[in-house]
LUMKOLLO-549713 format. One record per residue: y, x negated, z of N, C-alpha, C in turn; residue number from 0. Coordinates in pm, 1 decimal. Example, Ala and Ser with C-alpha at 12.3 -4.5 7.8 and 13.67 -1.06 7.14 Angstrom:
<rofis>
{n.y->-569.0 | n.x->-1319.0 | n.z->780.0 | ca.y->-450.0 | ca.x->-1230.0 | ca.z->780.0 | c.y->-330.0 | c.x->-1320.0 | c.z->780.0 | seq->0}
{n.y->-225.0 | n.x->-1285.0 | n.z->708.0 | ca.y->-106.0 | ca.x->-1367.0 | ca.z->714.0 | c.y->3.0 | c.x->-1290.0 | c.z->787.0 | seq->1}
</rofis>
This chain:
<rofis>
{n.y->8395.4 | n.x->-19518.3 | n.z->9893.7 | ca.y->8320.3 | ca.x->-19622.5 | ca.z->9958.6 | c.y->8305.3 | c.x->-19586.6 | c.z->10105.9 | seq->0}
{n.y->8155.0 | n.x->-19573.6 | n.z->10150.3 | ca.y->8128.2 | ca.x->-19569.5 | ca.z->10280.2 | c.y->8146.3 | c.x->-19688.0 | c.z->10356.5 | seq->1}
{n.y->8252.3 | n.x->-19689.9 | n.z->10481.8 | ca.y->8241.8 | ca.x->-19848.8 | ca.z->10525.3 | c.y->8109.1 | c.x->-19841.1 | c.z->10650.1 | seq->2}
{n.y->8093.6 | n.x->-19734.0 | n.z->10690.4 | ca.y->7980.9 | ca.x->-19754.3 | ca.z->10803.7 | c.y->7824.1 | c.x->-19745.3 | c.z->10741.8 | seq->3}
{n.y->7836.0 | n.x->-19729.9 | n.z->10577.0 | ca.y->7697.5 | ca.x->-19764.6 | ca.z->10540.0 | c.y->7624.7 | c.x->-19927.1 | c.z->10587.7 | seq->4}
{n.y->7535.1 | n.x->-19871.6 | n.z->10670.7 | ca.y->7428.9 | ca.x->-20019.1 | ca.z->10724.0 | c.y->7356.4 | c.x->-20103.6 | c.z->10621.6 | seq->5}
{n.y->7296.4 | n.x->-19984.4 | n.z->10534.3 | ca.y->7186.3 | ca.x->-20030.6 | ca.z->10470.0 | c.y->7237.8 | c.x->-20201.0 | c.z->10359.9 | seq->6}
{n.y->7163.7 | n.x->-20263.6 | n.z->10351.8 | ca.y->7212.7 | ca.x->-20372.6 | ca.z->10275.8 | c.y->7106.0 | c.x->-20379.5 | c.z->10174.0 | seq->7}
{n.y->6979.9 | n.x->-20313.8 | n.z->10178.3 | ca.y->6919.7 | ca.x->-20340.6 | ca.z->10062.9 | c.y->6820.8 | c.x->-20193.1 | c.z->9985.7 | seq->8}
{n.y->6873.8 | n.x->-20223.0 | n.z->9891.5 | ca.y->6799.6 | ca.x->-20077.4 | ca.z->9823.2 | c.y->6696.1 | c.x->-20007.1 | c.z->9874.8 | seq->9}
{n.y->6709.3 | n.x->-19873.5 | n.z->9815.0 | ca.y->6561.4 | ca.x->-19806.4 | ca.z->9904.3 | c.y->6545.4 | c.x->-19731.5 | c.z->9773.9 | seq->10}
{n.y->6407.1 | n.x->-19718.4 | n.z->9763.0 | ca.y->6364.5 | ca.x->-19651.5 | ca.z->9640.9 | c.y->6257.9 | c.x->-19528.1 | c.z->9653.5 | seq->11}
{n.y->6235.7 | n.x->-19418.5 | n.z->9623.4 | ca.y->6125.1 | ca.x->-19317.4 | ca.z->9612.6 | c.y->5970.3 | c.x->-19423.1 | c.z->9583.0 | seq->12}
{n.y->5868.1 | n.x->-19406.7 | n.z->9650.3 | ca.y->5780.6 | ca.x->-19463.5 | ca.z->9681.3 | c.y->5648.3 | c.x->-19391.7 | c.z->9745.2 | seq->13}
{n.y->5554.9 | n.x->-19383.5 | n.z->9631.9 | ca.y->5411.3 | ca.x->-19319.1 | ca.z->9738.7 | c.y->5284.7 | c.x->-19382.1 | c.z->9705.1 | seq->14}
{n.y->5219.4 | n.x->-19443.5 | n.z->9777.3 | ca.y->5114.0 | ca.x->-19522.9 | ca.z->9790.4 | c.y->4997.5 | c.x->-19476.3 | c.z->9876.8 | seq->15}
{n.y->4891.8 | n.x->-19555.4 | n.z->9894.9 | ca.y->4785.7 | ca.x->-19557.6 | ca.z->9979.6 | c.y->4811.1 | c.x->-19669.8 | c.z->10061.3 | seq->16}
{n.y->4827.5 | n.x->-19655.4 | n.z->10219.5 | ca.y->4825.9 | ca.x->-19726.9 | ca.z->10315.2 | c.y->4741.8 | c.x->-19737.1 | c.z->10392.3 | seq->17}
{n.y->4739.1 | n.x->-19845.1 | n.z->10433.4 | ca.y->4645.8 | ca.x->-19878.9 | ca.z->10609.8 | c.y->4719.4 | c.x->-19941.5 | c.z->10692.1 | seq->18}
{n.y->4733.9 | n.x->-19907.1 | n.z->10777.2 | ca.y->4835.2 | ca.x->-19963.5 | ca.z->10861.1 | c.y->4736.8 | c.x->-19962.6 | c.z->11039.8 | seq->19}
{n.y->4771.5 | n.x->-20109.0 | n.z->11046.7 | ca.y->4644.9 | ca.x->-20135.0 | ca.z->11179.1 | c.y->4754.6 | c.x->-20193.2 | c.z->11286.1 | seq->20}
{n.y->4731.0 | n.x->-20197.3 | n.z->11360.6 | ca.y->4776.8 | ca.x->-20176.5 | ca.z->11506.9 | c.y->4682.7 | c.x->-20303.4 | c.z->11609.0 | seq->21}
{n.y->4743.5 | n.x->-20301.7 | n.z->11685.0 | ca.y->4645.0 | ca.x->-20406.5 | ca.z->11751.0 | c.y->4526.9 | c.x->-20312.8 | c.z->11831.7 | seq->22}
{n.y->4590.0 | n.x->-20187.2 | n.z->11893.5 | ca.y->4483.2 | ca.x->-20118.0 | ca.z->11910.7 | c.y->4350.0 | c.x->-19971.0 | c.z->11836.1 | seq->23}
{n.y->4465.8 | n.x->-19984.0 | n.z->11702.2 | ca.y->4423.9 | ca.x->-19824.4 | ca.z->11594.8 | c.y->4457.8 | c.x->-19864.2 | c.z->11476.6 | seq->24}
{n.y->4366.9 | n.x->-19831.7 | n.z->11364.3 | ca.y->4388.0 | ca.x->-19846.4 | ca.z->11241.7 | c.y->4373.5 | c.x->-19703.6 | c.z->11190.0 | seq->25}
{n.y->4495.9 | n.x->-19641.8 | n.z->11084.8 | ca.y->4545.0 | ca.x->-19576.9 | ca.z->11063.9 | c.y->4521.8 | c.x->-19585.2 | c.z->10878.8 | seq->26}
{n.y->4465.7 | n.x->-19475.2 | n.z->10821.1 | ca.y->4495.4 | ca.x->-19478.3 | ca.z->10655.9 | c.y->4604.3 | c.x->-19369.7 | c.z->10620.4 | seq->27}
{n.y->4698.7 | n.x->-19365.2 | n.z->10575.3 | ca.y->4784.8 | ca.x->-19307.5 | ca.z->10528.6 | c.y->4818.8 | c.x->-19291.5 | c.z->10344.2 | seq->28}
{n.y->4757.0 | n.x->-19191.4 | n.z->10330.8 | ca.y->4754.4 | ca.x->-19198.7 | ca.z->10154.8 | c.y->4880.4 | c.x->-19111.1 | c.z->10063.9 | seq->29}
{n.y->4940.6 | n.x->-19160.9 | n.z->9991.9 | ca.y->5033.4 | ca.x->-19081.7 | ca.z->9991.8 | c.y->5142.7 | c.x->-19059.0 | c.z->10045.3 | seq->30}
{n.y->5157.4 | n.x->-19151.1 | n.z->10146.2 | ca.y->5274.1 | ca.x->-19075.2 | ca.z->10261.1 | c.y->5408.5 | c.x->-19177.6 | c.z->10284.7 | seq->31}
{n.y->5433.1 | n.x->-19218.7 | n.z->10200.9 | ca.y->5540.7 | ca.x->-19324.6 | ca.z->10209.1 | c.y->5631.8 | c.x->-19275.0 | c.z->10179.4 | seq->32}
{n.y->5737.9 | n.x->-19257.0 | n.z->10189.4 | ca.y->5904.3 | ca.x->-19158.5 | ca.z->10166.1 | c.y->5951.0 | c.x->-19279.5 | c.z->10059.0 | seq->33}
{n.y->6020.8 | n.x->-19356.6 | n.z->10108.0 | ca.y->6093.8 | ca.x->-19444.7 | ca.z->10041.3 | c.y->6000.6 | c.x->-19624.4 | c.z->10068.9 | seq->34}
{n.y->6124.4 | n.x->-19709.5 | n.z->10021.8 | ca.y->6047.3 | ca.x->-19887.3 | ca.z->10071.0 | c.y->6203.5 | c.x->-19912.4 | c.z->10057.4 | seq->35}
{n.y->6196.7 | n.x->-20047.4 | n.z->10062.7 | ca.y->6303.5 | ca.x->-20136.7 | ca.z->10028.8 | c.y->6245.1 | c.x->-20288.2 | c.z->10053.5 | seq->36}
{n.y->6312.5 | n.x->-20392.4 | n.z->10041.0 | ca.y->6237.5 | ca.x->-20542.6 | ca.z->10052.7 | c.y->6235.0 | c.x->-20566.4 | c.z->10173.1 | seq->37}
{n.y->6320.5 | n.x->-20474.1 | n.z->10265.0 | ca.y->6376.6 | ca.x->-20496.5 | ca.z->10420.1 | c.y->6228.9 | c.x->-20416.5 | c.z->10492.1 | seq->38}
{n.y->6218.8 | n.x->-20277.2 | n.z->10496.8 | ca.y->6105.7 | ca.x->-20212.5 | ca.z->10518.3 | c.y->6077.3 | c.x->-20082.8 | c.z->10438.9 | seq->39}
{n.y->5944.1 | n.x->-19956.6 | n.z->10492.7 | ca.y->5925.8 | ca.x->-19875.5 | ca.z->10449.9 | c.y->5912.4 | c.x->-19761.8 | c.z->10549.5 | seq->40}
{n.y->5930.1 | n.x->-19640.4 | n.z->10474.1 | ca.y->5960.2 | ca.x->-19519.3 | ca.z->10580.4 | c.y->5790.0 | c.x->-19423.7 | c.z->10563.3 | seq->41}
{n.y->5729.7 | n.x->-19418.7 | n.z->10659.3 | ca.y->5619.0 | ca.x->-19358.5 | ca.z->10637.3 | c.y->5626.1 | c.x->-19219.4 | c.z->10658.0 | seq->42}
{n.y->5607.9 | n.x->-19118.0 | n.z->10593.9 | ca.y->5585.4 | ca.x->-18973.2 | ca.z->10667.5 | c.y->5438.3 | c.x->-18975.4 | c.z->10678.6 | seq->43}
{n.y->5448.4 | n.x->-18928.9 | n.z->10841.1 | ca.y->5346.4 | ca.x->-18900.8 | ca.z->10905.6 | c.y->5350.4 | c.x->-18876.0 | c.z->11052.3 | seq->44}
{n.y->5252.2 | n.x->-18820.6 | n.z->11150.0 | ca.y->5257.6 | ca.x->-18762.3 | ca.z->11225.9 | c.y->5188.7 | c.x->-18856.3 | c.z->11330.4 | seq->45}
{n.y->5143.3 | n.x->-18969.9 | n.z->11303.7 | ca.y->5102.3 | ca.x->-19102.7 | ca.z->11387.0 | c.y->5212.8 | c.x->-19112.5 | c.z->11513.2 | seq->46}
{n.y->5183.7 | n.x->-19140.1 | n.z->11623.6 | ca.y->5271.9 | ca.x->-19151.9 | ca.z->11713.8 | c.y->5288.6 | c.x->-19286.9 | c.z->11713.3 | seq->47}
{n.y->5286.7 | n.x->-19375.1 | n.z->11692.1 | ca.y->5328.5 | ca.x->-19525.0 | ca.z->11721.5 | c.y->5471.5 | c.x->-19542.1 | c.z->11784.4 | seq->48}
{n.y->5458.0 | n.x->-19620.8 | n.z->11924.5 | ca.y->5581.4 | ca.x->-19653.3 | ca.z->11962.0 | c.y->5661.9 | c.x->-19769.6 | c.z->11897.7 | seq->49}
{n.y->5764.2 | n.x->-19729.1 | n.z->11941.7 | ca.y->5871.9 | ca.x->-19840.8 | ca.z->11850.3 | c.y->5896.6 | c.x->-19982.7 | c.z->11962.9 | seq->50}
{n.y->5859.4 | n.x->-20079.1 | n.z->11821.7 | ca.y->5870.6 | ca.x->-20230.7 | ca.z->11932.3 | c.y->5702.3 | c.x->-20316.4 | c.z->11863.2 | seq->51}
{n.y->5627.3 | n.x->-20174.3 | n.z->11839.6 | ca.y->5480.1 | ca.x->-20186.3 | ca.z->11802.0 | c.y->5474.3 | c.x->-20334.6 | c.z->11689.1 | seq->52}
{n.y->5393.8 | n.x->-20410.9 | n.z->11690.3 | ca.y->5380.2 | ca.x->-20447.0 | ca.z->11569.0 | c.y->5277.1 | c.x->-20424.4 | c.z->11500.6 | seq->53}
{n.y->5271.8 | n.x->-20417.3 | n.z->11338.0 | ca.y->5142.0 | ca.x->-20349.3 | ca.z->11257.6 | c.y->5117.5 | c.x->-20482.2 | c.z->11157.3 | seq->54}
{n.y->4969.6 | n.x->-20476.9 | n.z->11118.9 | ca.y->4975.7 | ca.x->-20507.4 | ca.z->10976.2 | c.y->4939.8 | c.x->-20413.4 | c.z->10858.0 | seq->55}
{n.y->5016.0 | n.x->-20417.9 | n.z->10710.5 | ca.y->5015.6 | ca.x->-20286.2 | ca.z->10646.4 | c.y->4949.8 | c.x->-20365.0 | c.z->10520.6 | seq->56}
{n.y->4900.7 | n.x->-20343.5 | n.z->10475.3 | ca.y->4806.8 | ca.x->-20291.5 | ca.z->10329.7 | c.y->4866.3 | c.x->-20178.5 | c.z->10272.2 | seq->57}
{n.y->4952.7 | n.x->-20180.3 | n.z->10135.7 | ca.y->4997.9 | ca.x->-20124.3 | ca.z->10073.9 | c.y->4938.4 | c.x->-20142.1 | c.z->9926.5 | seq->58}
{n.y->4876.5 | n.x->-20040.0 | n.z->9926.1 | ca.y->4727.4 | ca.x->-20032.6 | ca.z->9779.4 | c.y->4787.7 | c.x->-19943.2 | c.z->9673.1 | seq->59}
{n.y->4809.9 | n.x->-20041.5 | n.z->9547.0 | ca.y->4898.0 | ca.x->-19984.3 | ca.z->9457.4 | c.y->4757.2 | c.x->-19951.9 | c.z->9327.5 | seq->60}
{n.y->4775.7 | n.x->-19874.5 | n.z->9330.4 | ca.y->4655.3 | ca.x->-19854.2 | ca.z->9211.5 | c.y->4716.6 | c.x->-19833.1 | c.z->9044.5 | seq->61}
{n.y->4779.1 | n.x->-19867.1 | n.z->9010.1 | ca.y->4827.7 | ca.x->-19874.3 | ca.z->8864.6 | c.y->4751.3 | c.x->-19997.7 | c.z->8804.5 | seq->62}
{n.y->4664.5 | n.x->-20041.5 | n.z->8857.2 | ca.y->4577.2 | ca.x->-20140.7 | ca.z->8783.7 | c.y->4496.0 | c.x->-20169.6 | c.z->8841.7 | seq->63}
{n.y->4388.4 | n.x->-20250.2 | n.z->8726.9 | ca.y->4204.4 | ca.x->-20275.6 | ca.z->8812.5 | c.y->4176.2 | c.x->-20402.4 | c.z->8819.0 | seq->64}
{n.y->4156.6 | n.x->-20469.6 | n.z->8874.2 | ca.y->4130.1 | ca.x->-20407.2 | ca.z->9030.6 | c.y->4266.9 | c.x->-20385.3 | c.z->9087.7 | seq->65}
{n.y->4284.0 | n.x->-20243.1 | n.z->9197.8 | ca.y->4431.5 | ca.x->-20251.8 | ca.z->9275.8 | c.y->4465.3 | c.x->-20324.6 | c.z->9339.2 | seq->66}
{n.y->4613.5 | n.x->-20344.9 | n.z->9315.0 | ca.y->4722.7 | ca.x->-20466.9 | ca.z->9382.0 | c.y->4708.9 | c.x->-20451.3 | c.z->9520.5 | seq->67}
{n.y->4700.6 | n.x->-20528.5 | n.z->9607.1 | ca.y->4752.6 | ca.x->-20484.8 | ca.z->9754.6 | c.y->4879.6 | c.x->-20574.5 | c.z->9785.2 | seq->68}
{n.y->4951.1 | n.x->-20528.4 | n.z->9861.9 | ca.y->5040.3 | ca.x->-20616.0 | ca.z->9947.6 | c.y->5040.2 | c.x->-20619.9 | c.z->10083.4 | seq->69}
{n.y->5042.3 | n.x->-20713.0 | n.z->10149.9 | ca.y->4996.2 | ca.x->-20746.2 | ca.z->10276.9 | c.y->5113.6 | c.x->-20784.2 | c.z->10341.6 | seq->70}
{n.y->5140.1 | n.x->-20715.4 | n.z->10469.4 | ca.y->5260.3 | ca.x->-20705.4 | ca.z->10488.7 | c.y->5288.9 | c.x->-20685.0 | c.z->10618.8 | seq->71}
{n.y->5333.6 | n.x->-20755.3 | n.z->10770.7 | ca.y->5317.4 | ca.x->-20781.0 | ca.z->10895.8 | c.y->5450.8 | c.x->-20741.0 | c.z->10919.2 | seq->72}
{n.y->5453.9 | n.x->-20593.7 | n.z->10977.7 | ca.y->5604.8 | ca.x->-20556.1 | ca.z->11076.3 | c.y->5608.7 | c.x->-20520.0 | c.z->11161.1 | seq->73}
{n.y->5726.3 | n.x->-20421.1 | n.z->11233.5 | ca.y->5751.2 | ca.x->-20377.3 | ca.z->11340.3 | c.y->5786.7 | c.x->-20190.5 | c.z->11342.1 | seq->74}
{n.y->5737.5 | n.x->-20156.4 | n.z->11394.4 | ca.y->5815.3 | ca.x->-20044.1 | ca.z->11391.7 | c.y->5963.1 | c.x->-20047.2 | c.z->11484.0 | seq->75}
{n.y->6048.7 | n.x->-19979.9 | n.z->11378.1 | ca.y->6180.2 | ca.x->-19954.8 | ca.z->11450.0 | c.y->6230.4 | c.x->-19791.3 | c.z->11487.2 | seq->76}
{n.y->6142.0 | n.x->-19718.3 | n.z->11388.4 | ca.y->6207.8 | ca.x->-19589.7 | ca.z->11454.1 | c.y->6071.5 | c.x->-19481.0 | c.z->11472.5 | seq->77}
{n.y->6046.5 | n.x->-19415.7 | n.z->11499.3 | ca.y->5965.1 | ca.x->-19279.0 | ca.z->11559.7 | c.y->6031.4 | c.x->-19166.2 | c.z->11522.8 | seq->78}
{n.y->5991.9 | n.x->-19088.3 | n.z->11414.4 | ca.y->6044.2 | ca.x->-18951.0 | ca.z->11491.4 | c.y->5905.9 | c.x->-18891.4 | c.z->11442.4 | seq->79}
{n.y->5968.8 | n.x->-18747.2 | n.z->11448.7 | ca.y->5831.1 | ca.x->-18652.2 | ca.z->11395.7 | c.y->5795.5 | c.x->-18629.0 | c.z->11267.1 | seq->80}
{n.y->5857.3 | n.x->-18668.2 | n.z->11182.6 | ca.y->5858.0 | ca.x->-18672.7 | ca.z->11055.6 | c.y->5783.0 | c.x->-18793.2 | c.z->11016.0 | seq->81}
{n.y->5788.7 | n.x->-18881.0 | n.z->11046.8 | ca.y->5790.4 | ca.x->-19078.2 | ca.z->11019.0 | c.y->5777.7 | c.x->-19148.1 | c.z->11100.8 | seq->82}
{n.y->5753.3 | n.x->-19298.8 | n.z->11032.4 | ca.y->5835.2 | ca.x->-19354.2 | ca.z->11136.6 | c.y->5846.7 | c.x->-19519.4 | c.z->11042.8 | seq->83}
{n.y->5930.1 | n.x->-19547.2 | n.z->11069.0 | ca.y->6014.0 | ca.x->-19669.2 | ca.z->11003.6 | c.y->5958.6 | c.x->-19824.1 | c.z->11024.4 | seq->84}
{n.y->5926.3 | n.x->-19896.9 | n.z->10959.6 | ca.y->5843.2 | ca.x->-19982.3 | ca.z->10958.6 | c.y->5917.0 | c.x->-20102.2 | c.z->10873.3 | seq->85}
{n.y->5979.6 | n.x->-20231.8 | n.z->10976.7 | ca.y->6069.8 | ca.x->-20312.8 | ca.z->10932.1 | c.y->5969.0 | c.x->-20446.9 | c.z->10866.8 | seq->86}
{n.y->6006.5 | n.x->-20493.5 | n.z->10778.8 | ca.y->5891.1 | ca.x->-20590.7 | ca.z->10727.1 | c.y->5952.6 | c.x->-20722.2 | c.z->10754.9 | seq->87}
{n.y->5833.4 | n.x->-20771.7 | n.z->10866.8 | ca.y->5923.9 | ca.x->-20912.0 | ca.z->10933.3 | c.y->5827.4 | c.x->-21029.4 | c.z->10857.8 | seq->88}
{n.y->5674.3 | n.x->-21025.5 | n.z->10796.5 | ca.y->5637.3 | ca.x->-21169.0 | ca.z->10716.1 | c.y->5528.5 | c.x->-21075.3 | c.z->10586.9 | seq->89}
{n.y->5508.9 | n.x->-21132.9 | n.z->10488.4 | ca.y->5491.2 | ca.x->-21111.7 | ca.z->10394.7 | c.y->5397.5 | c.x->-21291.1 | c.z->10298.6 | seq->90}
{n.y->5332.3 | n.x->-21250.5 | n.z->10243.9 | ca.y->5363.0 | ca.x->-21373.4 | ca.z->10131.2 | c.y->5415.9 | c.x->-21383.2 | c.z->10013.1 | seq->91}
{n.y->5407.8 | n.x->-21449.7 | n.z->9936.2 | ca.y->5509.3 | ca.x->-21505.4 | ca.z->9794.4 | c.y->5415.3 | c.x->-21366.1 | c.z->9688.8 | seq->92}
{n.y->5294.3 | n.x->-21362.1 | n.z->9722.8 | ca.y->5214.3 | ca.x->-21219.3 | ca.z->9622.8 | c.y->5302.0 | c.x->-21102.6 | c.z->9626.2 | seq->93}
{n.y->5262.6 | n.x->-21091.2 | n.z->9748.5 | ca.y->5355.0 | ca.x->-20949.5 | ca.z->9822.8 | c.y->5463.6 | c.x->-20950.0 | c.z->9770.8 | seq->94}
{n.y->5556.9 | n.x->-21038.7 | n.z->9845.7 | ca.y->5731.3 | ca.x->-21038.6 | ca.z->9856.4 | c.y->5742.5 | c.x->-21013.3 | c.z->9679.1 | seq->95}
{n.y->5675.5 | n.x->-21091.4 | n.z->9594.1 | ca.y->5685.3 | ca.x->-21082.7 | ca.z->9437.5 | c.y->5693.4 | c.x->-20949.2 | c.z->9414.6 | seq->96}
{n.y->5564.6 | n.x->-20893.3 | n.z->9438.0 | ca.y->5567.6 | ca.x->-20749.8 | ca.z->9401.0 | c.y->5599.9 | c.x->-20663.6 | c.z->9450.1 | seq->97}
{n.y->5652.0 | n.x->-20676.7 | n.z->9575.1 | ca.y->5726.3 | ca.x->-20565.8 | ca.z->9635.2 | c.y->5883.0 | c.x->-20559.9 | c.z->9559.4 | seq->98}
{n.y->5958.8 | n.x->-20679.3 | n.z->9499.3 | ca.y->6075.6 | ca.x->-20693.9 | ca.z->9443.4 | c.y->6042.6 | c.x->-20642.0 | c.z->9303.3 | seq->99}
{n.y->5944.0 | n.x->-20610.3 | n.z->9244.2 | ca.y->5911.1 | ca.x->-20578.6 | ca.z->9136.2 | c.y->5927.9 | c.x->-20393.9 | c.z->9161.3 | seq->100}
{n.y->5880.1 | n.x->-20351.1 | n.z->9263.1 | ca.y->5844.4 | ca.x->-20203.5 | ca.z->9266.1 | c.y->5996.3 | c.x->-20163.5 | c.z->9305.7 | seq->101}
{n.y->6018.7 | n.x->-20263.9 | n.z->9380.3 | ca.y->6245.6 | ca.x->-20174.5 | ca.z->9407.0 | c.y->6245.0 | c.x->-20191.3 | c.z->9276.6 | seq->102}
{n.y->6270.5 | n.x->-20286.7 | n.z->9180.8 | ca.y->6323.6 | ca.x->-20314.6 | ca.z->9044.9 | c.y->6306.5 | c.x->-20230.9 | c.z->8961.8 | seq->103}
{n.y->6170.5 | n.x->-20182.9 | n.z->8956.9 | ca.y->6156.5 | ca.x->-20101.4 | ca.z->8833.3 | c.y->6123.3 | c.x->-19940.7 | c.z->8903.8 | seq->104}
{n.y->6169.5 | n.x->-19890.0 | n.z->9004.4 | ca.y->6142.6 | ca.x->-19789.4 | ca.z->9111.1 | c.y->6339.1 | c.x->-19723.9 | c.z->9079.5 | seq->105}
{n.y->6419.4 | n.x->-19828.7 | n.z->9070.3 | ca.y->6538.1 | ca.x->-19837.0 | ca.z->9096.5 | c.y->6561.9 | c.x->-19706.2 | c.z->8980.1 | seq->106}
{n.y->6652.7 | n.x->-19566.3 | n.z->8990.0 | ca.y->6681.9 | ca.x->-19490.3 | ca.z->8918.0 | c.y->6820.7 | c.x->-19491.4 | c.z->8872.2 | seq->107}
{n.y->6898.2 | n.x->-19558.4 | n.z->8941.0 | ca.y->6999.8 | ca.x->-19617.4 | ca.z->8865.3 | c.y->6993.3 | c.x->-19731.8 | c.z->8772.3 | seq->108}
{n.y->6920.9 | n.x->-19846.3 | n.z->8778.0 | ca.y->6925.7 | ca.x->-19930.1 | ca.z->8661.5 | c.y->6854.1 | c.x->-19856.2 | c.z->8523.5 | seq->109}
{n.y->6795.8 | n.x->-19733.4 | n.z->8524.5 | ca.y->6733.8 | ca.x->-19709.5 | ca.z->8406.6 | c.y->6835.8 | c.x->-19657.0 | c.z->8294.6 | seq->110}
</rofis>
C-alpha cells in the first residue's frame, strides 16, 4: 500500500475527439486523450495553455449515431510538454452519467 498515493478516483486508458475552447482559442484535439477519471482528463498534446486557464471541453464519443458528446467546464492544472491536465470543475447529469459509464466499463480490473 502506497500511503502518498493522491489520486482518489480512478483513471482509465481513454481516446476520443476533443474541442477544447478557451476564452481566447479553440483547439480540436482528436485522439489525444491519455487517460480520464470523473475528477479530470490528461490530454497529450503540444497546446501551450497556461495553468489556472479555464476551458470548455466537448468530448465526442462516436460509438453511436448520432455521437454522444459530453460537455464539460474545467481548469487546467498542469502543463508540461507532453499534456496537459484538465480538472473537471461543472458538468451536467448527461455528461457526469456518461462519463461514470466510460471509467466503469473502461475499468481493466473489473473485467
Amino acid at each position: 500500500m502506497f500511503s502518498d498515493e493522491r489520486r482518489q478516483f480512478l483513471r482509465v486508458d481513454f481516446t476520443a475527439h476533443i474541442i477544447l475552447k478557451t476564452s481566447s482559442k479553440s483547439y480540436e484535439l482528436e485522439g489525444n486523450s491519455r487517460d480520464i477519471s470523473q475528477k479530470g482528463i490528461y490530454i497529450n498534446s503540444s497546446v501551450d495553455i497556461p495553468v489556472g486557464t479555464l476551458c470548455d471541453l466537448v468530448v465526442i464519443l462516436t460509438g453511436s449515431k448520432p455521437p454522444v458528446t459530453l460537455n464539460i467546464t474545467g481548469s487546467v492544472v498542469r502543463n508540461k510538454d507532453d499534456g496537459i491536465a484538465i480538472e473537471f470543475k461543472e458538468m451536467n447529469l448527461e455528461s457526469y452519467t456518461h462519463l461514470k459509464n466510460i471509467v466503469k466499463y473502461n475499468n481493466k480490473e473489473s473485467v
